[in-house]
Residue frames relative to the residue before (quaternion, step in Angstrom):
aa qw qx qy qz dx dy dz
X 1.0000 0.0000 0.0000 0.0000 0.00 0.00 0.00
X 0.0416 -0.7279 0.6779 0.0940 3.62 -1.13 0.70
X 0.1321 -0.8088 0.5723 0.0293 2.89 -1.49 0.90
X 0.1188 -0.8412 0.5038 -0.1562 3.84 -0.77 1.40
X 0.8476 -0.2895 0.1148 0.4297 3.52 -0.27 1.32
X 0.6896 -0.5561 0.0297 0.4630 2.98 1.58 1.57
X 0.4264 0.6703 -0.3736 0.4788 3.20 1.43 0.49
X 0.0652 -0.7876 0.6118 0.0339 4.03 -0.64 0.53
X 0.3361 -0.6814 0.6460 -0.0737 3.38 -1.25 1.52
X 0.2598 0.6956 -0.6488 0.1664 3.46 -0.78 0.99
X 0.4628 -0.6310 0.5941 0.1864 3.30 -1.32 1.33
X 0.1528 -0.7920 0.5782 0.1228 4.08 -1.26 0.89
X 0.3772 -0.6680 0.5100 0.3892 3.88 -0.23 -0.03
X 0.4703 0.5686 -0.6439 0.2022 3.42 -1.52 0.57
X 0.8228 0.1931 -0.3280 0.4221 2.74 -1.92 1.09
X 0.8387 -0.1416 0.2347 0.4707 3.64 -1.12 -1.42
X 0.8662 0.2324 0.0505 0.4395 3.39 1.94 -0.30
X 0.2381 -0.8257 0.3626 0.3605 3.06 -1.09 -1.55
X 0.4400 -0.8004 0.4018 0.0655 3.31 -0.70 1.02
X 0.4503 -0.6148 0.5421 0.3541 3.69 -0.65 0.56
X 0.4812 -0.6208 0.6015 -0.1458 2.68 -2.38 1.14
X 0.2792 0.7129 -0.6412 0.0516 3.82 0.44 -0.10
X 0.0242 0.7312 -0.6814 0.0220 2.81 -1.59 1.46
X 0.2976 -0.6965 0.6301 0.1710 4.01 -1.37 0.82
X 0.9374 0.0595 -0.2088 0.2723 3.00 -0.96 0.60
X 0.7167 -0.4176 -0.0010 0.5586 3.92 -1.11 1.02
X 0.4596 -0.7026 0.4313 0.3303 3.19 -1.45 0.17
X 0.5373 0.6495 -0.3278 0.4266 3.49 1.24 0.39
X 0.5123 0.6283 -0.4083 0.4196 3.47 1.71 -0.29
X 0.7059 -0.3356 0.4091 0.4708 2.99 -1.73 -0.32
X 0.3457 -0.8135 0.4659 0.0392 3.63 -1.62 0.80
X 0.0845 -0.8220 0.5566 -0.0854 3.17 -0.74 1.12
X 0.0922 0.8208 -0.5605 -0.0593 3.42 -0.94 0.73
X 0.4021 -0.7276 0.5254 0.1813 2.91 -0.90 1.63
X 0.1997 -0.5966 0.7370 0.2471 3.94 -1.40 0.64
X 0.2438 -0.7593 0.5825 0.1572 3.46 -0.93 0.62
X 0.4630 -0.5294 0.4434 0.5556 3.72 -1.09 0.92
X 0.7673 -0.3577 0.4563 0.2739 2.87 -2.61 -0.05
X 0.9197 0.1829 0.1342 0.3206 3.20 -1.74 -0.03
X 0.9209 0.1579 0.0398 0.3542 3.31 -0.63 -0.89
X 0.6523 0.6139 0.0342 0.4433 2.68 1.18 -2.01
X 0.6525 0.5197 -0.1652 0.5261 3.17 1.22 -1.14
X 0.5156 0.3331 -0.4166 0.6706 3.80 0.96 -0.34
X 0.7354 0.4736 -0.4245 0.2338 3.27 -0.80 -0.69
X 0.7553 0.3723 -0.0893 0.5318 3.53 1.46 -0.69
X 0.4686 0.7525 -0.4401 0.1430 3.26 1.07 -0.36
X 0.7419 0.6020 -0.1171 0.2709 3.27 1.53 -0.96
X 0.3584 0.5245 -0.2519 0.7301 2.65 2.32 -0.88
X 0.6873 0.3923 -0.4429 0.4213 4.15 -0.07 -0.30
X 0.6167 0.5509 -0.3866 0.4082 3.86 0.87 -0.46
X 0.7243 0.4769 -0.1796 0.4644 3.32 0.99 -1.38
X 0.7375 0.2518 -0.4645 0.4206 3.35 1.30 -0.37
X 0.4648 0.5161 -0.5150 0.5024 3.78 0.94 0.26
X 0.5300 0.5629 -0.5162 0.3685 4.25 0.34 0.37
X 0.7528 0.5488 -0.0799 0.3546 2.85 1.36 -1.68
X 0.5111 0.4666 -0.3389 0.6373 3.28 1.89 -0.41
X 0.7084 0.4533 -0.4239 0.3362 3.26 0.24 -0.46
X 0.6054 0.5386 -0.3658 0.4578 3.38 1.12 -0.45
X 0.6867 0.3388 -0.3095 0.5638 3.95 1.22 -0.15
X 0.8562 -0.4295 0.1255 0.2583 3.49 0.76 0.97
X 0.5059 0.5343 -0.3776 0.5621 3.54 1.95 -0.29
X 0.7228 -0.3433 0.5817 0.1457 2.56 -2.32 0.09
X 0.2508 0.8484 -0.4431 -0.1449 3.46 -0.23 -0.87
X 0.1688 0.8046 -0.5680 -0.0383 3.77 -0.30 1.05
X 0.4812 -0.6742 0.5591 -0.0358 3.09 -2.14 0.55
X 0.1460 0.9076 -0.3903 -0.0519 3.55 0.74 0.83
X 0.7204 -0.3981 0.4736 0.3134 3.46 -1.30 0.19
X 0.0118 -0.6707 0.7210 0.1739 3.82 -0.10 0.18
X 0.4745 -0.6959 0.4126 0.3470 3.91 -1.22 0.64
X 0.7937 -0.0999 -0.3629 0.4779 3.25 -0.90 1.49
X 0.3976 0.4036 -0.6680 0.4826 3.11 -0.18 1.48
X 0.7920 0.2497 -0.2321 0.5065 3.77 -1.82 0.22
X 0.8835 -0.1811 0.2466 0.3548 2.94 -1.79 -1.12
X 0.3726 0.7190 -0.5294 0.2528 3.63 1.43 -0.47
X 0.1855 -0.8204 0.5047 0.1945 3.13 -1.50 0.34
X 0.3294 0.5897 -0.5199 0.5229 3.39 1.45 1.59
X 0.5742 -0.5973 0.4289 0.3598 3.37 -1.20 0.94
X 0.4972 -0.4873 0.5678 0.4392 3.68 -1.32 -0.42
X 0.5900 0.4034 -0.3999 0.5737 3.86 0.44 -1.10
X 0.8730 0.0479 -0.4137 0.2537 3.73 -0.55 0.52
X 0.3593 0.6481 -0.5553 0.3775 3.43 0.88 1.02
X 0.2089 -0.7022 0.6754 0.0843 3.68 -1.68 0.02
X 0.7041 -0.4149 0.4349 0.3780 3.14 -1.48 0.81
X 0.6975 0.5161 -0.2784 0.4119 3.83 0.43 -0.91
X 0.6308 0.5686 -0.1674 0.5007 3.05 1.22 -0.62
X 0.7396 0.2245 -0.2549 0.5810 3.26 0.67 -0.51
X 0.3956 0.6537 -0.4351 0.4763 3.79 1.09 0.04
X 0.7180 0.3672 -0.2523 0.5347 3.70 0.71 -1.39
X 0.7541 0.4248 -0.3826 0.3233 3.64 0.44 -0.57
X 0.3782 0.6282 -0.4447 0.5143 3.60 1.34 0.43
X 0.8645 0.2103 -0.2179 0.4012 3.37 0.45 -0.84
X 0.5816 0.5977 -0.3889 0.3915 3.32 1.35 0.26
X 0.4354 0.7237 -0.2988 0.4444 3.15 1.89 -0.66
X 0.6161 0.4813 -0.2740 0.5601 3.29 0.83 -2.22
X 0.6999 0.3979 -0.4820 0.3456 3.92 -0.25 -0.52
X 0.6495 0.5842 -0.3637 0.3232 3.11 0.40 -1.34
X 0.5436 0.6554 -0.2849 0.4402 3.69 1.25 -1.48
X 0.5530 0.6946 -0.2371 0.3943 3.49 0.92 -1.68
X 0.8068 0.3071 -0.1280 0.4883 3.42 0.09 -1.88
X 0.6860 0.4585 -0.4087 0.3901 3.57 0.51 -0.71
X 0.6033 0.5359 -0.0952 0.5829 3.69 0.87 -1.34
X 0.5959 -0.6562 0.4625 0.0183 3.84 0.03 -0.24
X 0.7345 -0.0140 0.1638 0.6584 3.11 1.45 -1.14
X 0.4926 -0.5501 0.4970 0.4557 3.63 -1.07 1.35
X 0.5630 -0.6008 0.5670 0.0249 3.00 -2.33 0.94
X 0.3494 -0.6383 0.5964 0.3389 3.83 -0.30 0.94
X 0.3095 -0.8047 0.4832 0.1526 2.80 -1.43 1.04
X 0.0719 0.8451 -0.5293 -0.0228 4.03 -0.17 0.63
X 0.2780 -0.7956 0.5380 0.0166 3.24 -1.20 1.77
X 0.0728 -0.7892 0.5987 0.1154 3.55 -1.03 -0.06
X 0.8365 -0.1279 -0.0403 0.5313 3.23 -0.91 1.34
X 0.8412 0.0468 -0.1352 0.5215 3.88 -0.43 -0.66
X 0.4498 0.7734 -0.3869 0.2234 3.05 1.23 -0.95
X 0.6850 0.5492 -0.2469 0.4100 3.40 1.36 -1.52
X 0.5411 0.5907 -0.4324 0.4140 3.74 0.82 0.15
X 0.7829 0.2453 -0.1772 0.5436 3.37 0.53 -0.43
X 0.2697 0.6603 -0.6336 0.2997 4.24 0.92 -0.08
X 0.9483 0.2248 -0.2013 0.0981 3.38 0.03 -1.36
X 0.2619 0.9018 -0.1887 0.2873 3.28 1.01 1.88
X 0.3567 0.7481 -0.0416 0.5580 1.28 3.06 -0.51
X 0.5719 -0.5091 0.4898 0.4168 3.79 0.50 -0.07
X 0.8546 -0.2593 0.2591 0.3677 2.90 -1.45 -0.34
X 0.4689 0.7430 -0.4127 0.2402 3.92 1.55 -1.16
X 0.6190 -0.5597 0.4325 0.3413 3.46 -1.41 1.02
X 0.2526 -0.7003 0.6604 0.0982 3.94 -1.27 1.11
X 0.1663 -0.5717 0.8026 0.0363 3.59 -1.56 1.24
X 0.1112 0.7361 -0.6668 -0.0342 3.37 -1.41 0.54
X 0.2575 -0.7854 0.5623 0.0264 3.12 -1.47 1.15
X 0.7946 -0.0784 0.1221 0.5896 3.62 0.04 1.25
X 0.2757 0.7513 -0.5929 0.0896 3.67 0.79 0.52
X 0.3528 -0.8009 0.4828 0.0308 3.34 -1.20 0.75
X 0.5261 -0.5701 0.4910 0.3964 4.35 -0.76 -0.03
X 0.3659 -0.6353 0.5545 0.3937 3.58 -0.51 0.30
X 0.6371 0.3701 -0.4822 0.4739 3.96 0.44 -0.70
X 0.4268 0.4516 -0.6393 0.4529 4.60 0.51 0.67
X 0.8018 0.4828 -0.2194 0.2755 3.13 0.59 -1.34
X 0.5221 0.7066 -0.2585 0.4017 3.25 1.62 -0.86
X 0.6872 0.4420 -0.1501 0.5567 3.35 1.39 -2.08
X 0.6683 0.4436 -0.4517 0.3907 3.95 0.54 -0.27
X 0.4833 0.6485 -0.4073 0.4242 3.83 1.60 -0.19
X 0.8284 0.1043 -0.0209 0.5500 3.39 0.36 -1.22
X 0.2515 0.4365 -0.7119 0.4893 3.96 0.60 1.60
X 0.6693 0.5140 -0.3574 0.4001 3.63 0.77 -2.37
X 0.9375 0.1418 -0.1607 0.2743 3.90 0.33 -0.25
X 0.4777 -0.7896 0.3277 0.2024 2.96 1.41 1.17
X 0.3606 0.7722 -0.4470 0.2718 3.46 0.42 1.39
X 0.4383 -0.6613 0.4456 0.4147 3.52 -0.80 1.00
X 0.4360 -0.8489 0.2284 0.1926 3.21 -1.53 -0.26
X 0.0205 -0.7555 0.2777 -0.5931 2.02 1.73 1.38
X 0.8856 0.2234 -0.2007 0.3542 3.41 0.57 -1.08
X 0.4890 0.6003 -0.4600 0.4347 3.36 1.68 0.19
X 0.5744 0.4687 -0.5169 0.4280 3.88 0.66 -0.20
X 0.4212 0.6736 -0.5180 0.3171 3.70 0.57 0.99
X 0.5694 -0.6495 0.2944 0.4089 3.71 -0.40 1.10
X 0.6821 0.0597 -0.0890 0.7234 3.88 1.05 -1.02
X 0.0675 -0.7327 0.6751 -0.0536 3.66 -1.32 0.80
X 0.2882 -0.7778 0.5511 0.0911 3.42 -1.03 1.24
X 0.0009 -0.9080 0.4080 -0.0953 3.33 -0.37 1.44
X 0.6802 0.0257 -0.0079 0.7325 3.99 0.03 0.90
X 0.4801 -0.5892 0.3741 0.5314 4.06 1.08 0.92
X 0.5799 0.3987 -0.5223 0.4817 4.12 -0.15 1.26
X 0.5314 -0.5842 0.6130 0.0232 2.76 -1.48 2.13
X 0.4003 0.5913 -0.6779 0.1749 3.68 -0.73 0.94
X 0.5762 -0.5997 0.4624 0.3075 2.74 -2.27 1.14
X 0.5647 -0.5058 0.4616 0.4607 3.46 -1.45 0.03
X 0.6573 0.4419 -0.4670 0.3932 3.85 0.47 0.63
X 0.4042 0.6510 -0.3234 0.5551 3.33 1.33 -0.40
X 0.8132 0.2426 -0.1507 0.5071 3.43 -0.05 -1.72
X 0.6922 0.4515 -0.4337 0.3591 3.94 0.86 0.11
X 0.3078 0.7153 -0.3261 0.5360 3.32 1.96 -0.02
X 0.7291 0.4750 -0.1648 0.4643 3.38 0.02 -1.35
X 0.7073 0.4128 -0.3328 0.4675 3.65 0.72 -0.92
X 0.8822 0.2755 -0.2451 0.2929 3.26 0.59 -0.45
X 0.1960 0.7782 -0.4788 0.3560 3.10 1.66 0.51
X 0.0235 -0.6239 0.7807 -0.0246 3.46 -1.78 0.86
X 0.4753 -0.4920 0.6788 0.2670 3.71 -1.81 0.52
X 0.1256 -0.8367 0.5290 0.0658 3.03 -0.82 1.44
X 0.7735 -0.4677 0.2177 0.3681 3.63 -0.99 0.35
X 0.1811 0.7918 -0.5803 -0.0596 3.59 -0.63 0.10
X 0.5774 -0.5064 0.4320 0.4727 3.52 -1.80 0.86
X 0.8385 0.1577 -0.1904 0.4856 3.88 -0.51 -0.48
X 0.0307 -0.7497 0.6441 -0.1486 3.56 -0.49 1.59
X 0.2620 0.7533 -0.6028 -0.0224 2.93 -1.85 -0.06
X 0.1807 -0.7388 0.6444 -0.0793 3.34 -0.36 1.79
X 0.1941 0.6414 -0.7241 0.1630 2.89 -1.97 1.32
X 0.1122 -0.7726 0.5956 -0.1888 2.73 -0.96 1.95
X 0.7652 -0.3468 0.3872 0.3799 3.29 -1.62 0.48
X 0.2718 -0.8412 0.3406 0.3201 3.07 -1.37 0.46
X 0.1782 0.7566 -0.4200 0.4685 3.16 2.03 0.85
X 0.6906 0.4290 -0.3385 0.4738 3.54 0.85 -1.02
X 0.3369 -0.7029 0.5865 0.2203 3.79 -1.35 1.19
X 0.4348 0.7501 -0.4260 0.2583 3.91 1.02 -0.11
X 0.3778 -0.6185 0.5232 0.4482 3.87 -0.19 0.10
X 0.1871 -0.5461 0.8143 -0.0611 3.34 -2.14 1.09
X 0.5259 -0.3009 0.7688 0.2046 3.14 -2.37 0.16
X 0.8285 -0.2606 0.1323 0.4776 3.77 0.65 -0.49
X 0.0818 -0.8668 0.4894 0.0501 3.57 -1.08 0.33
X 0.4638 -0.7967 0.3842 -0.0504 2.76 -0.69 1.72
X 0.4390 -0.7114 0.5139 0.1925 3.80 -0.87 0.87
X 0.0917 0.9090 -0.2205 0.3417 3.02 -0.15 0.85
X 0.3101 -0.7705 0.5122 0.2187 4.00 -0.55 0.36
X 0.2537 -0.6712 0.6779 0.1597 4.01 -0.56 0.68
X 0.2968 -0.8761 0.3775 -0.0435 2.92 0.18 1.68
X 0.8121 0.4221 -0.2257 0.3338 3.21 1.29 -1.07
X 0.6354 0.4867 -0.4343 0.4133 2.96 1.58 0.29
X 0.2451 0.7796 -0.5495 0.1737 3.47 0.64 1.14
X 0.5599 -0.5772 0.4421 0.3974 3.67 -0.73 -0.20
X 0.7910 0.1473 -0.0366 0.5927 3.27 1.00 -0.92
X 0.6571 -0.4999 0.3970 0.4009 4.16 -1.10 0.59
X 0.1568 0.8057 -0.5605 0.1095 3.71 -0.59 1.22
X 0.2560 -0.7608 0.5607 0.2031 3.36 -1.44 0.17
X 0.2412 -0.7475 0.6098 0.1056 3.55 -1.49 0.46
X 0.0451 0.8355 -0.5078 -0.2051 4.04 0.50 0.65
X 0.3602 0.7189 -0.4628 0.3733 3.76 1.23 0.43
X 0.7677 0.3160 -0.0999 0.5484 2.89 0.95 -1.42
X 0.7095 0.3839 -0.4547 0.3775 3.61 0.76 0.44
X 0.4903 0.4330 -0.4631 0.5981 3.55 1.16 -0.02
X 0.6093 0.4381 -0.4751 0.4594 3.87 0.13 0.05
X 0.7499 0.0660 -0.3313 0.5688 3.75 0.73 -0.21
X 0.3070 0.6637 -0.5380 0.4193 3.52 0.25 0.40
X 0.7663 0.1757 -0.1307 0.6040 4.03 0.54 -1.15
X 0.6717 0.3905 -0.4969 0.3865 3.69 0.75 0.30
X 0.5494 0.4032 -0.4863 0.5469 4.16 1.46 0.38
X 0.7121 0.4362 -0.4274 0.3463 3.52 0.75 -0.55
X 0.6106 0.4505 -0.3996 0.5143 3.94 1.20 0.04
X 0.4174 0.5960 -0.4994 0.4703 4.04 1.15 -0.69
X 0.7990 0.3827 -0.3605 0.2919 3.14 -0.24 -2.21
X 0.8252 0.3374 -0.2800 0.3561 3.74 0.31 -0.50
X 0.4141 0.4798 -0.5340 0.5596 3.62 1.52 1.21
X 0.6701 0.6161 -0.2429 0.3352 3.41 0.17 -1.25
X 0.2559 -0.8608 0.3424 0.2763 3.57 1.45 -0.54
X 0.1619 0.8174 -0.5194 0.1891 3.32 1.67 0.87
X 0.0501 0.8191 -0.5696 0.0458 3.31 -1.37 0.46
């Protein structure tokens, strides 16, 4: 474990490796892992994800943040990862959370994030704005103005990410899948049904990485009031 201006780095096993952890607050609290959206999306928010993992931590959770492999700090490429691959490293993450923490980790997704939460077993699911992979698919190759034609290339470089054409054919057809203890909460710009909807910037579709702490103390007290409906433990 490393540890850096209250921030905490731990490495998790899965797949061909291992991938970094960032985690805020003690490690004996209650647990939460956050799936972070995909790709892009995932810069754009990372910061608004720290601050709102501070704020949980300040009501008593845990809060980690893993690395999906090639994405972040990982040091495996993206062009040889797969959808399966990042599928398993959700649930190796959630374990890893488990053993360190004592007790399985609520799970909370964001945007893409919700495609792959439910790998986790049975563990309670928060969602924020979850989304279809074929939204996520079409904002790849608008963000890079390709014919089509050129996506039936084995690796294809999309919104400046190197993915294979199984990866990116994964992704299109990906859907958030049900779970017994849910909860969805979305913007209130968004016309999709929620559990509740929140005012609020849509953060990832900024141009550049931004934050909203309005809108993270607004979900901040709606996981910290879930986690203690939902009977997580």
């Amino acid at each position: 474990m490393i540890e850096a201006g209250g921030l905490f780095y731990d490495r998790y096993s899965t797949a061909e490796g291992q991938e970094w952890l960032m985690r805020i607050g003690p490690l004996e609290a209650r647990p939460i892992l956050i799936v972070p959206p995909l790709l892009e999306e995932m810069n754009r928010t990372r910061a608004f994800l720290a601050n709102l993992m501070r704020l949980l931590a300040g009501s008593g959770f845990g809060c980690w943040l893993p690395d999906l492999p090639g994405t972040g700090e990982s040091e495996r490429a993206l062009e040889g990862c797969g959808w399966h691959e990042w599928r398993q490293a959700v649930t190796d993450a959630s374990r890893f959370v488990a053993d360190q923490a004592l007790q399985r980790p609520i799970i909370a997704s964001v945007r893409g994030g919700a495609l792959l939460d439910g790998t986790a077993g049975d563990a309670p699911i928060w969602r924020f704005a979850p989304v279809e992979g074929s939204s996520l698919a079409r904002d790849l190759v608008r963000a890079s103005m390709l014919k089509p034609e050129e996506l039936k290339s084995a690796r294809v470089e999309l919104a400046g990410y190197r993915l294979t054409d199984t990866l990116f054919a994964a992704l299109h057809e990906a859907t958030p899948v049900e779970a017994e203890r849910l909860r969805t909460v979305r913007l209130a710009s968004d016309r999709a049904e929620a559990d509740l909807k929140v005012e609020g910037p849509a953060l990832w579709r900024r141009s550049e990485p931004a934050n909203s702490p309005g809108l993270a103390k607004l979900l901040a007290a709606d996981i910290a009031r879930w986690s203690d409906q939902c009977g997580a433990s």
